[in-house]
Backbone bond lengths (Angstrom), bond angles and torsions (degrees), N, CA, C in turn:
res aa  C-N    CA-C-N  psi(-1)  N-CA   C-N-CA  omega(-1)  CA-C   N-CA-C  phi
1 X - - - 1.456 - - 1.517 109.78 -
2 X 1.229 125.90 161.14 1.150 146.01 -144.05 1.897 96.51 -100.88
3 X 1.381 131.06 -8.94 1.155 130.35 -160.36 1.504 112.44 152.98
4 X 1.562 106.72 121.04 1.507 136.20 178.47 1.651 91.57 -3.68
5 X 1.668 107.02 -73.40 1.087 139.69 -142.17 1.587 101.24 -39.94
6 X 1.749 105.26 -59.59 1.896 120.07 175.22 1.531 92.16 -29.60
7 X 1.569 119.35 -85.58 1.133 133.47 -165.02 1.774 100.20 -19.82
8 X 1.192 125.75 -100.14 1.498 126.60 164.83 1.578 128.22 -4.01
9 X 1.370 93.69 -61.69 1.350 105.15 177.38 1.610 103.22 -35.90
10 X 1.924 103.06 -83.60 1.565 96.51 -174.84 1.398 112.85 -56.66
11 X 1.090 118.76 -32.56 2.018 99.97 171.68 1.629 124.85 -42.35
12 X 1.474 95.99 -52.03 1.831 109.89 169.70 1.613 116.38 -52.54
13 X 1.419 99.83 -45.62 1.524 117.89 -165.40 1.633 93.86 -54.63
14 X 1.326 95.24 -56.82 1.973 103.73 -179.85 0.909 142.05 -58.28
15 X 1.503 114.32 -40.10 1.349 127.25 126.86 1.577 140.90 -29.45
16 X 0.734 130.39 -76.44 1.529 123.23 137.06 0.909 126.68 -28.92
17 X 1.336 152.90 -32.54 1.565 149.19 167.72 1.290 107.11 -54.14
18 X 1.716 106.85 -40.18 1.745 116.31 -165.55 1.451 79.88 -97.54
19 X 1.424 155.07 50.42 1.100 132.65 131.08 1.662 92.35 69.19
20 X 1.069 144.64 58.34 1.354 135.32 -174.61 1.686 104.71 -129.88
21 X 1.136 83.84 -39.84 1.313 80.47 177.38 2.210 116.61 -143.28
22 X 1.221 138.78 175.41 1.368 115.38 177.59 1.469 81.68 -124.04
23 X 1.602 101.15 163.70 0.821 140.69 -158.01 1.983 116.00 -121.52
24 X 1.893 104.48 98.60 1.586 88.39 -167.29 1.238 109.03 -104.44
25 X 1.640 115.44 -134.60 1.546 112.53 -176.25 1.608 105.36 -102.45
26 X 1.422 98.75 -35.53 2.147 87.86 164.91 1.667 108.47 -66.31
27 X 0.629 118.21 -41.98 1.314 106.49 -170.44 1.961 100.03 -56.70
28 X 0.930 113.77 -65.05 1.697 111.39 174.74 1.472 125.57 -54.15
29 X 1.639 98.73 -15.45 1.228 75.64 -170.72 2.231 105.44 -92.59
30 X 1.795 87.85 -10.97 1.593 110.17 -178.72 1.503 95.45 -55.47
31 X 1.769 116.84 -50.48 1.403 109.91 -137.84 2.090 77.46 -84.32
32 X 0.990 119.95 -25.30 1.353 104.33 -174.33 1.541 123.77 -74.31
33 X 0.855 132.90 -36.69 1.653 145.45 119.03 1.423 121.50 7.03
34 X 1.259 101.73 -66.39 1.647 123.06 172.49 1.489 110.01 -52.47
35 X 1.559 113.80 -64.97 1.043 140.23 165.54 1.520 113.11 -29.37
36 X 1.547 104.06 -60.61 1.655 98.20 -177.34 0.928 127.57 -92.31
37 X 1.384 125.32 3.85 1.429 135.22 -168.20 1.189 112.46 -123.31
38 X 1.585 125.76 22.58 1.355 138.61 177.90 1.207 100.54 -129.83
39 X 1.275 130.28 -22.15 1.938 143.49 162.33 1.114 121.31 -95.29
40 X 1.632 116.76 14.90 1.472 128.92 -174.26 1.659 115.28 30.15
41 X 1.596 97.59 54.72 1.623 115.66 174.94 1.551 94.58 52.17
42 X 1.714 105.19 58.61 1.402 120.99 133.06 1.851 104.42 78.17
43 X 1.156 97.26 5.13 1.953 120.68 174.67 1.475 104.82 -64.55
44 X 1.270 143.78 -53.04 1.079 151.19 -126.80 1.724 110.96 -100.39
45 X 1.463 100.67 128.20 1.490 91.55 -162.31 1.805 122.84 -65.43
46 X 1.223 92.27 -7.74 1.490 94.57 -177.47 1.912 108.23 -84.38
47 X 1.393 106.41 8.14 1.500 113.12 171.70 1.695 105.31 -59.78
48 X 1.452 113.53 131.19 1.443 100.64 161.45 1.833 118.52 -117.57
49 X 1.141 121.00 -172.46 1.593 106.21 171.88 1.212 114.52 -93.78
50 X 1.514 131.32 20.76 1.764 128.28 135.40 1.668 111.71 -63.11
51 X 1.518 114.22 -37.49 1.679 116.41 179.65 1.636 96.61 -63.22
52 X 1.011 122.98 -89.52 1.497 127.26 160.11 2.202 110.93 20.11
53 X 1.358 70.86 -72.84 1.474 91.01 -171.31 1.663 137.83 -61.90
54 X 1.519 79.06 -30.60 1.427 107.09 167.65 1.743 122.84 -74.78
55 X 1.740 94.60 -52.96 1.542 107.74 159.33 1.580 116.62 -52.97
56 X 0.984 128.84 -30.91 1.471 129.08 141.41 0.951 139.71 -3.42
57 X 1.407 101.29 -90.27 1.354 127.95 175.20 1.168 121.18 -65.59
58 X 1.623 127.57 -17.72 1.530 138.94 -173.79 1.783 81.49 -102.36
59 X 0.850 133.91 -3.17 2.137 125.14 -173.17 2.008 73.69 -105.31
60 X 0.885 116.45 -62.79 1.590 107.55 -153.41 1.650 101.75 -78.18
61 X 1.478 133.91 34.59 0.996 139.29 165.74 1.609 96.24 -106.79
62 X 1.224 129.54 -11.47 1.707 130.27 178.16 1.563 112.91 85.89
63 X 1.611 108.24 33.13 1.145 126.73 148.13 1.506 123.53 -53.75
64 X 1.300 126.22 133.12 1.214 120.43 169.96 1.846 123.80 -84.25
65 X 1.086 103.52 56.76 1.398 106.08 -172.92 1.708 120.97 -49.66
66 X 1.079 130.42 1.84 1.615 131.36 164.90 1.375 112.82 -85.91
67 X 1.365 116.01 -42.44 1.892 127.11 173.91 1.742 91.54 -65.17
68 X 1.150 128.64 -62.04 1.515 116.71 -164.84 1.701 121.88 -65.74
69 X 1.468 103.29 -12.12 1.296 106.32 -169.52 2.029 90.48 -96.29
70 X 1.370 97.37 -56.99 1.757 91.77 177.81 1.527 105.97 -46.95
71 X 1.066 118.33 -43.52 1.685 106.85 -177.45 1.759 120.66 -60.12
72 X 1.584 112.24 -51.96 1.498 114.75 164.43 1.780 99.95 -54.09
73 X 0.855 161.42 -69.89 1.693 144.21 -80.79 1.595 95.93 -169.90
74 X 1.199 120.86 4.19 1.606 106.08 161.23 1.993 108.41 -173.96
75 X 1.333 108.89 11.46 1.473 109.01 152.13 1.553 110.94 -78.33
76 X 1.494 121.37 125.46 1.271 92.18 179.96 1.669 93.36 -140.53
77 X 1.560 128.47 143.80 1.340 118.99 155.88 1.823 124.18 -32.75
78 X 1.813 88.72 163.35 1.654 90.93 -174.51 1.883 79.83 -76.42
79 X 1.405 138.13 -60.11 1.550 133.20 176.59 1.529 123.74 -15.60
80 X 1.615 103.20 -48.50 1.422 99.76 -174.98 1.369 112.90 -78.53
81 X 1.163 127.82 -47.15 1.886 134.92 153.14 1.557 113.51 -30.09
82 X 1.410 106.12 -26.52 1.945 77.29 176.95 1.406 92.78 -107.44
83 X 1.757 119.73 -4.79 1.557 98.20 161.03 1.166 124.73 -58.48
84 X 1.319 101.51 -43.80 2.045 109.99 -153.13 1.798 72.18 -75.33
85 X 1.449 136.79 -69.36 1.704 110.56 -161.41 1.601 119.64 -30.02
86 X 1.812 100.41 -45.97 1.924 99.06 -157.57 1.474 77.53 -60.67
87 X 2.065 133.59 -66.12 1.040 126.19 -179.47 1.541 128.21 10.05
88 X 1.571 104.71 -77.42 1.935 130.35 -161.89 1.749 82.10 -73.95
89 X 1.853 154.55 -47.14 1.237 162.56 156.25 1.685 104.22 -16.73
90 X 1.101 102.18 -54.04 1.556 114.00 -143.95 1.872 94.64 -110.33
91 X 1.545 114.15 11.42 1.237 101.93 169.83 1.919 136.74 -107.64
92 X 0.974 94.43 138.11 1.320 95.94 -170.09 1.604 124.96 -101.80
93 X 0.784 111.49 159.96 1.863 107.96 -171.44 1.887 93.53 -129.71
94 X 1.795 95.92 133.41 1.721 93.00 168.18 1.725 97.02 -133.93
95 X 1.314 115.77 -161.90 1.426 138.52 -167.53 1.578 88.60 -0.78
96 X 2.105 91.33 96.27 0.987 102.02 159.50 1.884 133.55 45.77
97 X 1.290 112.48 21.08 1.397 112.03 -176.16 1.393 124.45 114.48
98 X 1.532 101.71 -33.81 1.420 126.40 -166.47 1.506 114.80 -36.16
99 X 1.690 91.37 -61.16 1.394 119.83 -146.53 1.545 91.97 -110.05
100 X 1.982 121.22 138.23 1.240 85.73 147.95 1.833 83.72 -166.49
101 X 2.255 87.77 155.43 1.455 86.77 -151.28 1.904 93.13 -114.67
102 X 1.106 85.44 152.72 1.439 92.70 169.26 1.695 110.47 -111.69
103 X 1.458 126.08 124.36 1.651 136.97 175.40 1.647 108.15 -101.22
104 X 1.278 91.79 129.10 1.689 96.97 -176.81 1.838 93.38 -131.90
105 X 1.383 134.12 94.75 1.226 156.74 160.49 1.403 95.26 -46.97
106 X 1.640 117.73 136.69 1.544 128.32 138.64 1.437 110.56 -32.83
107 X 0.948 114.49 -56.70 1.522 121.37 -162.12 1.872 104.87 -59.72
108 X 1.498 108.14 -41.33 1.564 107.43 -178.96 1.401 117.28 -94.83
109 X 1.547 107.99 1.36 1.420 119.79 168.03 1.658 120.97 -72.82
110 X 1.267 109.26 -44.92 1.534 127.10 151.88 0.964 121.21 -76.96
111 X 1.529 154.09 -63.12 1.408 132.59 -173.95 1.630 98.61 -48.87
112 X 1.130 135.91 -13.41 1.691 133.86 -175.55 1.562 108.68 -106.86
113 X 1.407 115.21 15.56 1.227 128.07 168.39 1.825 119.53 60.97
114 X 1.674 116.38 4.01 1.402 129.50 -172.66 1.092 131.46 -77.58
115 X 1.839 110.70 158.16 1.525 93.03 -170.51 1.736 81.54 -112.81
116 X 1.737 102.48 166.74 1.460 113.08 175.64 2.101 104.23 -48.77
117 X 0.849 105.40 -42.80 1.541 121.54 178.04 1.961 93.65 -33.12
118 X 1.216 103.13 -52.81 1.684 96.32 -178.65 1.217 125.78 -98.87
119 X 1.622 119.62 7.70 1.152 107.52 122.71 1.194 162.74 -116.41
120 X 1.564 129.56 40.80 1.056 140.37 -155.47 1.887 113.82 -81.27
121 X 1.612 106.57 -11.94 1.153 95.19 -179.17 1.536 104.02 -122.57
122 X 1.305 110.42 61.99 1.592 119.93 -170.92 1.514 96.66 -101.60
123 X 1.128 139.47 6.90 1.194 130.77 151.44 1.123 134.74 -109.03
124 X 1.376 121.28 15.69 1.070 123.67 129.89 1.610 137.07 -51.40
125 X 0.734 129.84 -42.06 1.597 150.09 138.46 1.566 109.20 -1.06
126 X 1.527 110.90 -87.20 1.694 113.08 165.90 1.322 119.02 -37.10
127 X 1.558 93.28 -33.95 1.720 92.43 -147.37 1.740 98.67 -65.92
128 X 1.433 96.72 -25.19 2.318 102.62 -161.47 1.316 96.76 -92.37
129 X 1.512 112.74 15.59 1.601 103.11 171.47 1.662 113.31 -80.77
130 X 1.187 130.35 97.50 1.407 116.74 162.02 1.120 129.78 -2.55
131 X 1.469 111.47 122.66 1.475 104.86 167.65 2.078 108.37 81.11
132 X 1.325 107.17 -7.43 1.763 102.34 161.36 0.959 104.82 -76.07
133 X 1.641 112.66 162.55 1.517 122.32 177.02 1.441 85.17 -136.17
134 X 1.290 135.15 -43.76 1.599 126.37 160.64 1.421 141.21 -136.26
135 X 1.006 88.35 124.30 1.852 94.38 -167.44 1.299 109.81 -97.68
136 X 1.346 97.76 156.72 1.556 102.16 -177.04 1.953 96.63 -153.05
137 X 1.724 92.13 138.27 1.740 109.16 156.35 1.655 128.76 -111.17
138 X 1.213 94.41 119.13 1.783 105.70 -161.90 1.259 97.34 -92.61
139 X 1.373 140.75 106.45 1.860 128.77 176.80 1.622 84.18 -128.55
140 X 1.586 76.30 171.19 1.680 101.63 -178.03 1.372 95.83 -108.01
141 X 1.424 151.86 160.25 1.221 139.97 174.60 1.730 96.52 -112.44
142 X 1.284 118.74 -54.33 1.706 129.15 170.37 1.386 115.74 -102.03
143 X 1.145 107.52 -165.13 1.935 105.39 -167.46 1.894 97.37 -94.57
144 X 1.855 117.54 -26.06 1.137 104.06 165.55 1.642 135.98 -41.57
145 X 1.362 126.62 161.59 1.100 121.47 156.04 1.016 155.15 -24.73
146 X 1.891 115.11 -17.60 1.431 116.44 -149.78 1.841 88.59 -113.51
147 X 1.043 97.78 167.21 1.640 115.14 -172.57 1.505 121.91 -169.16
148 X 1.492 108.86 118.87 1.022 133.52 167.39 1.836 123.22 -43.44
149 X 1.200 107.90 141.51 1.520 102.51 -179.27 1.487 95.15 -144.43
150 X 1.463 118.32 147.92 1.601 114.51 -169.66 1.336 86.62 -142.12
151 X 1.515 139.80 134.87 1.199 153.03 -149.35 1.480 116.13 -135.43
152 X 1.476 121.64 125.27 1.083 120.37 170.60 1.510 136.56 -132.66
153 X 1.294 136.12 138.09 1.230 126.96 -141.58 1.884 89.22 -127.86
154 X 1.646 112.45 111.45 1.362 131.51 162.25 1.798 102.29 -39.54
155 X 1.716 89.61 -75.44 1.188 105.15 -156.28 1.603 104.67 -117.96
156 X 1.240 121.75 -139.69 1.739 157.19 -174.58 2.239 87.08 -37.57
157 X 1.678 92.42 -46.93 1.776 62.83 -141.49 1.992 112.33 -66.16
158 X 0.569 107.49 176.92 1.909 122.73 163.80 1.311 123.96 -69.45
159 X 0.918 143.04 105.63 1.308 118.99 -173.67 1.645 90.76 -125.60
160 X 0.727 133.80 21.33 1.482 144.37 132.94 1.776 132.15 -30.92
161 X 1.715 79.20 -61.71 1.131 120.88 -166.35 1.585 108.20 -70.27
162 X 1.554 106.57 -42.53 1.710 134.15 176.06 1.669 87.10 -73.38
163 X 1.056 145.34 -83.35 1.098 135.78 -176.56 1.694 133.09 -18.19
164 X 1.212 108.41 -57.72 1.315 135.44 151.96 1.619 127.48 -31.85
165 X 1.209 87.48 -17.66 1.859 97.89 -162.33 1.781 79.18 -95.44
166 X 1.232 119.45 -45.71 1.725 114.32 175.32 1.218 113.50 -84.94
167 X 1.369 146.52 7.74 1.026 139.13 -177.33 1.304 123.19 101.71
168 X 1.324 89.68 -4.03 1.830 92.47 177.94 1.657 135.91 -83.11
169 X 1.164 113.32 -146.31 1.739 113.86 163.23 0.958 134.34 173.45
170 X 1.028 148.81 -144.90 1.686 142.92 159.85 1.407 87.85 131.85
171 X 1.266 114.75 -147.69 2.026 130.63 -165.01 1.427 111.93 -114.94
172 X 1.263 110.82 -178.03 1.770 95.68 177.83 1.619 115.67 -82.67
173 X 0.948 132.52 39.49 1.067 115.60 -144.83 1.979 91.24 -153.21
174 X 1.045 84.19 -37.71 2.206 97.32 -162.63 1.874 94.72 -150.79
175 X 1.344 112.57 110.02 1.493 121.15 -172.20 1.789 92.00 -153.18
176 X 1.615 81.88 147.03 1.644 94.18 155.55 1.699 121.77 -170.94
177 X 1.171 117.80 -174.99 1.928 95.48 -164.16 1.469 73.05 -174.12
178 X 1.550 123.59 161.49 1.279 153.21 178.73 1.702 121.62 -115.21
179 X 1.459 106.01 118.16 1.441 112.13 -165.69 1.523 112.87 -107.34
180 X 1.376 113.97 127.15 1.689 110.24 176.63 1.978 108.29 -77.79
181 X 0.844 124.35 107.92 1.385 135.96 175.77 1.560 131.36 -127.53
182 X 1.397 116.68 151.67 1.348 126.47 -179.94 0.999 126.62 -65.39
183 X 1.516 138.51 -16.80 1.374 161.97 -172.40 1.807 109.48 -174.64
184 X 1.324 107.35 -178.39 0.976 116.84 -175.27 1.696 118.90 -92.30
185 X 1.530 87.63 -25.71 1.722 116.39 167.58 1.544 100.94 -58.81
186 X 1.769 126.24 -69.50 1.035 107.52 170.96 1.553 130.44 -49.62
187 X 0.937 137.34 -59.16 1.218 138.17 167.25 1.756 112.63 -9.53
188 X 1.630 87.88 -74.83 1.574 95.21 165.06 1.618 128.72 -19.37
189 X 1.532 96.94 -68.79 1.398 113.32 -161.67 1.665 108.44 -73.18
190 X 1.616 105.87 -30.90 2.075 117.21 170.32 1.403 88.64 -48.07
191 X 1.518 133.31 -76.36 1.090 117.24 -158.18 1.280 138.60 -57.79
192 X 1.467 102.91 -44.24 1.378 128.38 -169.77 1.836 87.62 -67.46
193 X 1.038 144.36 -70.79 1.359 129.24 166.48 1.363 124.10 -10.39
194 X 0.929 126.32 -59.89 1.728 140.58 -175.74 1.526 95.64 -76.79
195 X 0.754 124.87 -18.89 1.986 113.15 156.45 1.138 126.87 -87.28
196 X 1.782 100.54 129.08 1.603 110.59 -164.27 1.225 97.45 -144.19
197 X 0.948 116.71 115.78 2.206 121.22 157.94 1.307 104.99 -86.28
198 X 1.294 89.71 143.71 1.352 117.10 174.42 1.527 117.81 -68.54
């Protein structure tokens, strides 16, 4: 399934049929939430028309599904806005367009006063650049060495698979794995190495 949320859904759904449990408007409006914010409001190719269908049925319970989606997917802190700016600053494009990474330094994480909390969806960013096929967000979380990488796959490639090569994982589609490095530059360049199109 396309998101936690399905899973639940028919659990609830079943539940309720057998009278086990009732069924209110937080609860629909939670499982719909879930639902859309694990399919990036139903974007995501692994959506099928059971997700669809389900989101449905939680809209025709008299859910307000336009307030819940503006609230996930475009309320955003004044914090997260000067992330995603340094973000779009600090991004780079390689092989030809393909690839492109966004670096978020300890050092520019604090002079910008942030918590990791605002940036966790900084790769999204690469990803809505036209013409990427994989994006990637390189942050430092502390002033140590180690650094996070969160991976995203446009199209064909795996980035699963790229993940894996550091220890990481996730699906082909949404992957990430943690690299011990000398800078953030290195980091960069470990990864960007281990990417190859076919």
């Amino acid at each position: 399934m396309a998101a936690t949320g399905e899973i639940l859904f028919d659990l609830i759904k079943r539940l309720a049929e057998e009278e086990r449990i009732t069924v209110d408007e937080a609860m629909c409006i939670d499982l719909y939430a879930a639902i859309s914010g694990d399919t990036g409001c139903f974007r995501y190719s692994n959506v099928t028309p059971k997700t669809h269908i389900r989101a449905a049925e939680l809209v025709a319970s008299g859910i307000d599904c336009a307030d819940i989606n503006r609230r996930l997917f475009e309320n955003k802190s004044l914090e997260r806005l000067r992330a995603q700016s340094a973000a779009i600053s600090n991004m780079e494009l390689f092989a030809d367009g393909k690839i492109a990474v966004v670096t978020f330094p300890y050092a520019l994480k604090i002079a910008l006063g942030l918590s990791d909390a605002n940036l966790d969806a900084l790769v999204d960013i690469p990803r809505s650049l036209s013409g990427v096929e994989v994006a990637l967000c390189i942050r430092q979380p502390l002033p140590e060495g180690k650094f996070r990488v969160s991976c995203r796959s446009n199209g064909s490639y795996d980035v699963a698979a790229l993940c894996r090569k550091f220890d990481g994982g996730g699906h082909a589609r949404a992957a990430g794995c943690t690299l011990t490095a000398l800078d953030i530059g290195d980091a960069m360049r470990r990864i960007l190495s281990a990417i190859h199109f076919e």
